[in-house]
C-alpha positions in Angstrom: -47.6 -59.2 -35.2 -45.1 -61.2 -33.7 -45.9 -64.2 -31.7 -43.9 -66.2 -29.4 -44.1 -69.9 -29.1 -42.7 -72.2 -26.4 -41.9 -75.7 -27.9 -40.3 -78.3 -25.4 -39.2 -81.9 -26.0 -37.7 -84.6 -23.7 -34.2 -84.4 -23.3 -33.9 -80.9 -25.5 -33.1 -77.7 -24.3 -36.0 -74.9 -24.5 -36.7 -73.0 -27.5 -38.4 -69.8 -28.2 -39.7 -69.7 -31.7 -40.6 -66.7 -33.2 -43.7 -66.7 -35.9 -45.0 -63.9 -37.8 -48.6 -63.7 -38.8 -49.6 -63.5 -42.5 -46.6 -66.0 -43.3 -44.4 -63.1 -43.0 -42.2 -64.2 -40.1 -39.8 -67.4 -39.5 -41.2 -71.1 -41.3 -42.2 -73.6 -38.3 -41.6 -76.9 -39.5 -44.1 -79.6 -38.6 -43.3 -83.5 -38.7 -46.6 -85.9 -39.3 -46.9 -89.3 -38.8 -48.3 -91.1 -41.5 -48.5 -95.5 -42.5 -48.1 -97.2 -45.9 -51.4 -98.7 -47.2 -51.2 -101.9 -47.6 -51.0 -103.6 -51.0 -50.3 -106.6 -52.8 -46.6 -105.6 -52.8 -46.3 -104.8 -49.5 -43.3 -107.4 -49.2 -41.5 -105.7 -51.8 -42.1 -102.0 -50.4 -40.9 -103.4 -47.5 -37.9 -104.4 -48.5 -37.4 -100.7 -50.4 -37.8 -99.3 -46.7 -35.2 -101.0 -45.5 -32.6 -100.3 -47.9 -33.7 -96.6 -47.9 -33.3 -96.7 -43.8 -30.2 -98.3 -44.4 -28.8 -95.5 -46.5 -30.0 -92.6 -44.9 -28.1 -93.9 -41.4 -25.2 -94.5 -43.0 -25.2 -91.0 -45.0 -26.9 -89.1 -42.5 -25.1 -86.6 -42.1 -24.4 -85.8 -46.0 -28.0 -86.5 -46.3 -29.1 -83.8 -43.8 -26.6 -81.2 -45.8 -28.3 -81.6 -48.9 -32.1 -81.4 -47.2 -31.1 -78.5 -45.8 -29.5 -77.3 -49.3 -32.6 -78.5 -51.0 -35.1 -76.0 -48.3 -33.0 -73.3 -49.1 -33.4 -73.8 -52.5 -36.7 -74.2 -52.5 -37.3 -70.9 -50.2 -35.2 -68.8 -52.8 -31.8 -68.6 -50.9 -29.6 -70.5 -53.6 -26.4 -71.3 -53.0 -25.5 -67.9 -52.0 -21.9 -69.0 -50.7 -20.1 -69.0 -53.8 -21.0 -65.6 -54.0 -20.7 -64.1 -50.5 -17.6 -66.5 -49.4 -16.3 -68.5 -52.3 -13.7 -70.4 -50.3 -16.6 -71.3 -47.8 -19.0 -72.7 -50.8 -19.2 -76.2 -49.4 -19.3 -75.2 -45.9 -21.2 -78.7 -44.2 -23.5 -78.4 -41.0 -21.6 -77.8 -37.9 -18.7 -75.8 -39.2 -17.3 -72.4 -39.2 -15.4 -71.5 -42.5 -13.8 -67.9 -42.9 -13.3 -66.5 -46.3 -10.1 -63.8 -45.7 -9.4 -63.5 -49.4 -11.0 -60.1 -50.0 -9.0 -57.4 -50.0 -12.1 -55.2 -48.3 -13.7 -57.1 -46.0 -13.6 -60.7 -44.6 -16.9 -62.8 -44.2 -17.4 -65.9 -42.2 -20.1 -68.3 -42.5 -21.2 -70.6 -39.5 -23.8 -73.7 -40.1 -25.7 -75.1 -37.4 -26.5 -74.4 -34.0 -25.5 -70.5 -34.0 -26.3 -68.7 -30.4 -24.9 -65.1 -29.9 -23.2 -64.3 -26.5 -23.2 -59.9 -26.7 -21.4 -60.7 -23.0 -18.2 -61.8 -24.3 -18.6 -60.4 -28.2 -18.9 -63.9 -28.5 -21.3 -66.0 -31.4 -20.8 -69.8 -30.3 -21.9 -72.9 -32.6 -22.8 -76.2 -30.9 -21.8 -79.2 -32.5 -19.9 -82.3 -32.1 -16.4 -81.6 -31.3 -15.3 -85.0 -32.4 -12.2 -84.6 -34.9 -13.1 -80.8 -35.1 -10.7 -77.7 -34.2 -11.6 -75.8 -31.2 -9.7 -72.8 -32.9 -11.9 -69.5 -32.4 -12.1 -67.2 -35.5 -12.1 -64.1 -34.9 -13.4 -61.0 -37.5 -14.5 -57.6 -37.7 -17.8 -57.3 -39.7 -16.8 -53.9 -41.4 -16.2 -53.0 -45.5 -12.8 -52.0 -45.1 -10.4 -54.4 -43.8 -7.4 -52.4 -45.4 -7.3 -49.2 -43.3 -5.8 -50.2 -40.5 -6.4 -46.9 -38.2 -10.8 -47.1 -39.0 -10.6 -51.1 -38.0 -8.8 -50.2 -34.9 -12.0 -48.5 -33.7 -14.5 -51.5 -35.1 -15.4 -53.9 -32.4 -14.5 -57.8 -32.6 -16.8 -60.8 -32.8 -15.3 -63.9 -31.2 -16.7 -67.0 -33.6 -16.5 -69.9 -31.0 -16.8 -73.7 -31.0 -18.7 -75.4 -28.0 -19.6 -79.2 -27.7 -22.9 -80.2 -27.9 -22.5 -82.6 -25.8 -20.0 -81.6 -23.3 -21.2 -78.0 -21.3 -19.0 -78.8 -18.4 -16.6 -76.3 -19.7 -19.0 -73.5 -19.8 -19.9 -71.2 -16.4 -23.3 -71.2 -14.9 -23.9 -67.9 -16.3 -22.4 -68.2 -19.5 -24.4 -71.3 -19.6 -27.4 -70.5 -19.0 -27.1 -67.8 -21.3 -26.2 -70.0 -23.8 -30.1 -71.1 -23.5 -32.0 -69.8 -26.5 -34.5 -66.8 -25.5 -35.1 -66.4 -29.0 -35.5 -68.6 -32.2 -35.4 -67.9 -36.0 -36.0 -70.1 -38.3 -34.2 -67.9 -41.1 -30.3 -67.6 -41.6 -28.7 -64.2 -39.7 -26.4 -61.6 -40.7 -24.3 -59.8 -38.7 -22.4 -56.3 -39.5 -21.3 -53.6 -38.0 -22.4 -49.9 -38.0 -19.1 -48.6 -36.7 -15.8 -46.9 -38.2 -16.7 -44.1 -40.6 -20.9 -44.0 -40.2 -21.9 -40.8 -40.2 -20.4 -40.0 -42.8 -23.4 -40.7 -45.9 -21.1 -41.6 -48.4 -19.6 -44.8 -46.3 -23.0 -45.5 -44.6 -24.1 -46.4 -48.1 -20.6 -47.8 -49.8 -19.5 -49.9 -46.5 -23.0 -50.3 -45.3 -26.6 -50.2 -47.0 -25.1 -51.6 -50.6 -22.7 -54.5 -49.1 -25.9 -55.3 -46.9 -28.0 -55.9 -50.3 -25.2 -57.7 -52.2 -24.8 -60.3 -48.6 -28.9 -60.7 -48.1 -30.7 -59.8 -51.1 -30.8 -63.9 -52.0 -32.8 -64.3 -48.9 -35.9 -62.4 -50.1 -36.4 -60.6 -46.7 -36.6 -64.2 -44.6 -33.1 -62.8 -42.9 -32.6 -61.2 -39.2 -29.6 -58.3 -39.4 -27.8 -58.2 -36.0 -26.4 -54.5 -35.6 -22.8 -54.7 -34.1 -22.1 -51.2 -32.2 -25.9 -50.2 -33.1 -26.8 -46.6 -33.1 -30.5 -45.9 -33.2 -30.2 -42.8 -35.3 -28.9 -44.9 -37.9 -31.7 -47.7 -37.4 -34.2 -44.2 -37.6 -32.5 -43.0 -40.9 -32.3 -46.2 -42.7 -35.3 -48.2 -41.3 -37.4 -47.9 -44.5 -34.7 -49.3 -46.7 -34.1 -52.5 -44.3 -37.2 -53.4 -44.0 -37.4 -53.8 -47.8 -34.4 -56.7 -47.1 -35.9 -58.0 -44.0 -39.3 -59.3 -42.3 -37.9 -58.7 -38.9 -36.7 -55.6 -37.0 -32.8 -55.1 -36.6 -31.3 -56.8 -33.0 -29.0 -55.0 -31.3 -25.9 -57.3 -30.6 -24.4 -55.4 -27.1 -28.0 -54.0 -26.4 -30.2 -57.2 -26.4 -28.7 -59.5 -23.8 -31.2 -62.0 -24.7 -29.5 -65.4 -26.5 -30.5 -65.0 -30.3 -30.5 -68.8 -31.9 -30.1 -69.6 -35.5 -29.5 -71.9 -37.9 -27.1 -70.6 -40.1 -25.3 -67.2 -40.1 -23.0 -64.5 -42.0 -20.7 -62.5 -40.4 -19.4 -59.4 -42.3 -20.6 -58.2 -45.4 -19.5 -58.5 -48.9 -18.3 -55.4 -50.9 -17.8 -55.5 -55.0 -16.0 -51.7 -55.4 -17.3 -48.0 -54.8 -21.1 -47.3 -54.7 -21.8 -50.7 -57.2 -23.2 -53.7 -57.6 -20.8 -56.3 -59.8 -24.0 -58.7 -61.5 -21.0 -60.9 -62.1 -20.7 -61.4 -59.0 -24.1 -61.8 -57.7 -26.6 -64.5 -57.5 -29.5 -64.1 -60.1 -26.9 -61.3 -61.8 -28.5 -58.4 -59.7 -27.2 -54.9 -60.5 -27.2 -51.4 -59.0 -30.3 -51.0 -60.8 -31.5 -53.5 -58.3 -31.0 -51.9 -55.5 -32.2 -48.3 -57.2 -35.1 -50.2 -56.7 -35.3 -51.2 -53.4 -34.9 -47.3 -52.8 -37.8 -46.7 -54.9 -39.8 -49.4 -52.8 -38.2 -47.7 -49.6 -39.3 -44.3 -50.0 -42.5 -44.3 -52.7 -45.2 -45.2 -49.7 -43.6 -41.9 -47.6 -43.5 -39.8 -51.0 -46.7 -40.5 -52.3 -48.8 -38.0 -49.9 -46.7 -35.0 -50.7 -46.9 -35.5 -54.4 -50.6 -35.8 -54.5 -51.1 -32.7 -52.8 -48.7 -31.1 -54.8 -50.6 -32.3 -57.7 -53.9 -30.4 -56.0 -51.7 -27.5 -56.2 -50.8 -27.7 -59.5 -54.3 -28.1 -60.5 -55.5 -25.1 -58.7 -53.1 -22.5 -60.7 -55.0 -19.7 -62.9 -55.5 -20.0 -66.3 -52.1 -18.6 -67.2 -49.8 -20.6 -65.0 -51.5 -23.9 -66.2 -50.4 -22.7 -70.0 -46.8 -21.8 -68.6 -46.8 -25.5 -66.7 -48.0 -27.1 -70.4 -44.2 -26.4 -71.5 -42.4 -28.6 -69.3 -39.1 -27.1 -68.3 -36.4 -29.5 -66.8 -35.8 -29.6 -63.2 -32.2 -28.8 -62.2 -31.4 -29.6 -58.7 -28.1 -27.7 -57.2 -26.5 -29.3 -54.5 -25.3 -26.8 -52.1 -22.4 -26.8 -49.5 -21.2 -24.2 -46.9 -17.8 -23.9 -45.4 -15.6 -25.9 -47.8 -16.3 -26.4 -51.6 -18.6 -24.1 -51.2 -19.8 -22.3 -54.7 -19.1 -19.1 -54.1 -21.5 -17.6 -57.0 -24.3 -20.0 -56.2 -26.8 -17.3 -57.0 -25.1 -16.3 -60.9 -25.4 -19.7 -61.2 -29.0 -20.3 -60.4 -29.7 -17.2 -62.7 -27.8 -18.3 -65.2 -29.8 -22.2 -65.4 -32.8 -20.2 -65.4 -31.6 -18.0 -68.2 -31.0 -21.3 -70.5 -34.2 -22.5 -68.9 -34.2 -24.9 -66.1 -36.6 -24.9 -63.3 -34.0 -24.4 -60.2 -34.3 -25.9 -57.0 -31.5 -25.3 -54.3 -31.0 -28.7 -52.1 -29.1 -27.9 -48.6 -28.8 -31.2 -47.3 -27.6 -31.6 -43.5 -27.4 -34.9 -41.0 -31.2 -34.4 -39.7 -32.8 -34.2 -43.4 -35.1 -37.0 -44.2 -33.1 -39.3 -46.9 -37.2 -39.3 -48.3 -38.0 -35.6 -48.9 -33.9 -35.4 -50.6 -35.0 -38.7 -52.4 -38.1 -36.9 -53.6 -36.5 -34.3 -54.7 -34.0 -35.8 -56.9 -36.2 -38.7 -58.1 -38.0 -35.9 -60.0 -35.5 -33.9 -61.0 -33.3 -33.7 -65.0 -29.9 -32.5 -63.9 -27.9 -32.5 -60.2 -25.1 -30.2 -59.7 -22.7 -30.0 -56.9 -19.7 -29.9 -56.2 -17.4 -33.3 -55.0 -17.9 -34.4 -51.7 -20.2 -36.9 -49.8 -23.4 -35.2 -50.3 -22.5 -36.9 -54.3 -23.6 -40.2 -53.1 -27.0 -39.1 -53.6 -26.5 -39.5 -57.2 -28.2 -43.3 -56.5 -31.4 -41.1 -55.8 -31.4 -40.2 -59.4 -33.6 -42.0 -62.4 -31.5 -43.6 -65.5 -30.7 -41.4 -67.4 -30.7 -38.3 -65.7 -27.6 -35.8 -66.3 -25.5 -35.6 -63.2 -22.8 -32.6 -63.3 -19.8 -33.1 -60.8 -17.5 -30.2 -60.3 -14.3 -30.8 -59.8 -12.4 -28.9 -57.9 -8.6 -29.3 -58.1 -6.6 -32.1 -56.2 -9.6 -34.1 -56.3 -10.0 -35.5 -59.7 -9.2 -39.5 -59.2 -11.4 -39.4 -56.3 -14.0 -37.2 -57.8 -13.9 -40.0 -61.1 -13.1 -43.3 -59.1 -16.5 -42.8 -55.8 -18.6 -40.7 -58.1 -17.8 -40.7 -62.0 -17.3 -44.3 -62.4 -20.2 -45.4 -60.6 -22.8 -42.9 -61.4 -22.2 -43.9 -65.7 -22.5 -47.8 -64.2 -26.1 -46.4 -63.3 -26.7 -45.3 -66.8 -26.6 -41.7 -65.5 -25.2 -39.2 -68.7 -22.7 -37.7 -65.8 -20.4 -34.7 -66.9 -17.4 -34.3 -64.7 -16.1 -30.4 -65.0 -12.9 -29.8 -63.8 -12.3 -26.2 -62.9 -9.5 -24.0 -64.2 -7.1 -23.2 -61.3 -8.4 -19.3 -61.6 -11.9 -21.0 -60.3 -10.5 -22.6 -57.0 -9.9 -20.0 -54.2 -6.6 -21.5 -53.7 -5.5 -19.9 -56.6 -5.7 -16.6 -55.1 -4.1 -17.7 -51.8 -0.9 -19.1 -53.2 -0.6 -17.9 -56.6 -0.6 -19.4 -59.8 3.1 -20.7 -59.3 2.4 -22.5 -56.4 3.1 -26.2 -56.5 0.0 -26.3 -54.5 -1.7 -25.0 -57.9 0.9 -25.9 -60.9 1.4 -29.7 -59.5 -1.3 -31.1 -57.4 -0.7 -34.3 -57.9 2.9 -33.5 -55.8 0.7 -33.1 -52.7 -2.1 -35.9 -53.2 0.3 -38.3 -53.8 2.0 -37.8 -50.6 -1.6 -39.1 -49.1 -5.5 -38.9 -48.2 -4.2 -35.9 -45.3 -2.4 -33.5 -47.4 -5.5 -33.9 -50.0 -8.0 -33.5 -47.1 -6.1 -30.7 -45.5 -5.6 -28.6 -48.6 -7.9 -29.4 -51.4 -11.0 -30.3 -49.4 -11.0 -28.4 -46.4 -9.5 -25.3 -47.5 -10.8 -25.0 -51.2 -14.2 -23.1 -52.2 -14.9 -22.4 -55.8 -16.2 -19.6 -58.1 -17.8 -20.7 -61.3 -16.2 -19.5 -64.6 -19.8 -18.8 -65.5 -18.9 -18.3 -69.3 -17.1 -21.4 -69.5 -20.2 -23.5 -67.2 -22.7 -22.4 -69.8 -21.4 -25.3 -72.3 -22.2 -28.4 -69.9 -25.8 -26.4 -68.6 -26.8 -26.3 -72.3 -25.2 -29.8 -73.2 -27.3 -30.7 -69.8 -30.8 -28.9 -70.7 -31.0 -30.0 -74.2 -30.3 -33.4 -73.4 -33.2 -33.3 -70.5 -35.4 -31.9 -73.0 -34.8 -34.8 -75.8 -35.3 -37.3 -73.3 -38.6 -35.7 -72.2 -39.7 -35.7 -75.3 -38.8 -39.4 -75.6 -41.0 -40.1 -72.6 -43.6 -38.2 -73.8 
């Protein structure tokens, strides 16, 4: 439960703290007095006093940077900047420092006094203005900074100086605005849930992974502020932020409130498609990592409906007990309508069954729950389906687990360099079949002379429209069945060996 403190002091502004109960919720720092007993040496302790008072007013400022180091070293943050922002690694109290270097996504880092201002897209730091620039920074806290046409669409934050000690300049309502209404004690960050969400391949690449790699260090003592917030997202993804933070999402444009903070991140940081770089990240955390916080997200939701499919199991006859004692492997097909669409789903289903898989047909849409499709894959030996979005549910999958991507023609870097590359990375035994032109439905649209068929790469490489438009849109596929049987049985006895490891 959440409970709201009001702390006032001569000659400060008001503050609303925010403290969760259980120790869950933002640290409250309390100062005690205290006196030196007296000794012997109390001359001599004296003159130590002095000499330390003397230093810490004439480093004060340096001193205060490394206190404040020191308590986030001590609460597990780290020194998370090299990591997040190299260029902003000694970033001192007071300061805004922007790290532009990445060629996916820029992320600023502001120490301090950090208020947001949703009125004016605005996030203001208060500090001495003394030999400081007044420049405002300005960023977009989206994971991909290199397609012009996407950012266009991503709204703005406005980092902005103000002096502490100087609010002359500011409007009565911007000022009094500029009064916190809320406190945290924790660091912030803020993102943005614009350009391509929707879409549940970039919701995890641009979104829920960069969002692990920027706050993971913080062990859940981190507030998210949601630029352009949708609440269906919030809905679909709530179970895996709140394994990365104590306190519920704030939405930036939504809640008009003043949000105070002493230290914040703006934008996320991305390593490359569907990964996590341990090179790259503090305490060396890999996508295995973050598998994990999916398996923390979803188990609790999961559990139920495998214990009563346990009952189930349990109440067979006789005979289907002595069937279930030979563990066949579960294959899970992927299915698609409209485009990429297997066109001889069913031959195919038959024909797993034939060699001996279990089959279960997954027909993912925008309103399934990410925990039933989670469920379903977690338990599963082999996923087919065919390259699209719907393949970013390959991070559902355990280790080891044989992951079949057809590809259909025209798609093959993408297919290897969203899909391939990553799911191996997960220590998934992944398969990537590339289908014969006599497989694609295109082939008996345009003929096997076609450019379209004899020279894809003519088309791709003219850009991501003509492949959309013609190898993703247009393209469904029918299943050499003959030629699929290889990578099924290749598939099924590898499932089978590593049951048998388990076991």
């Amino acid at each position: 439960m959440v409970q709201y403190k009001r702390l006032i002091k001569k000659g400060e502004k008001l503050r609303l703290s925010v403290k969760e109960e259980g120790g869950s919720g933002a640290n409250v720092v309390a100062v005690s007095g205290g006196g030196y007993a007296k000794t012997t040496k109390q001359k001599i302790l004296f003159i130590i006093f002095l000499s330390l008072l003397s230093c810490c007013y004439i480093f004060s400022f340096s001193s205060f940077s490394l206190l404040d180091a020191f308590s986030r070293e001590s609460k597990g943050f780290g020194p998370y900047e090299l990591f997040i922002a190299p260029l902003c690694s000694r970033t001192s109290n007071g300061t805004i420092c922007c790290d532009r270097t990445g060629f996916r996504s820029d992320v600023c880092i502001m120490k301090g006094d950090v208020r947001t201002h949703s009125v004016s897209s605005s996030v203001f730091l208060f500090t001495s203005l003394n030999n400081k620039t007044k420049i405002t920074k300005k960023i977009k806290p989206y994971t991909r900074k290199w397609e012009t046409s996407v950012m266009q669409t991503v709204q703005q934050l406005n980092l902005v100086y103000r002096d502490e000690k100087n609010n002359s300049l500011v409007s009565v309502d911007e000022h009094n605005n500029n009064i916190c209404d809320v406190f945290y004690n924790v660091p912030v960050v803020f993102f943005s849930t614009g350009g391509y969400t929707g879409n549940v391949y970039h919701e995890f690449n641009d979104g829920i992974i960069p969002l692990f790699i920027t706050s993971h260090h913080f062990n859940k003592k981190v507030v998210f502020v949601i630029v352009e917030y949708h609440s269906w997202w919030v809905m679909k993804y709530g179970d895996i932020v709140s394994k990365l933070s104590d306190y519920p999402p704030v939405d930036f444009n939504g809640d008009k409130r003043t949000h105070c903070f002493k230290e914040a991140i703006v934008g996320l940081k991305i390593h490359d498609e569907l990964t996590v770089d341990s090179s790259l990240m503090f305490g060396n955390k890999t996508i295995l990592d973050f598998r994990n916080v999916l398996d923390q997200a979803y188990w609790p939701r999961i559990r139920g409906l495998i214990q009563e499919e346990e009952l189930e199991a349990a109440n067979k006859t006789a005979k289907g007990v002595q069937e279930d004692s030979f563990k066949k492997p579960k294959m899970v097909i992927l299915s698609r309508n409209g485009s990429r669409e297997i066109l001889n789903e069913s031959l195919l289903v038959a024909l797993a069954e034939e060699i001996g898989f279990i089959v279960h047909v997954l027909r993912p849409d925008k309103t399934t729950e990410l925990a039933k499709i989670y469920k379903c894959l977690n338990s599963s030996d082999v996923m087919i389906g065919v390259h699209g979005a719907a393949m970013t549910h390959f991070l559902f999958l355990k280790p080891k687990t044989v992951f079949i991507q057809i590809i259909p023609i025209g798609t093959e870097w993408a297919a290897e360099t969203y899909y391939g590359k990553p799911a191996k990375k997960m220590r998934l035994k992944y398969i990537g079949y590339k289908i014969k032109p006599k497989e694609s439905s295109l082939y008996d649209e345009y003929g096997k002379d076609d450019p379209i068929i004899r020279d894809p790469k003519s088309f791709t490489q003219k850009g991501w429209d003509y492949t959309k438009k013609i190898y993703l849109e247009r393209q469904n596929v029918k299943l050499d069945l003959k030629r699929f049987r290889k990578p099924l049985s290749r598939a099924y006895d590898f499932s089978m060996k590593a049951n048998w490891t388990v076991v």
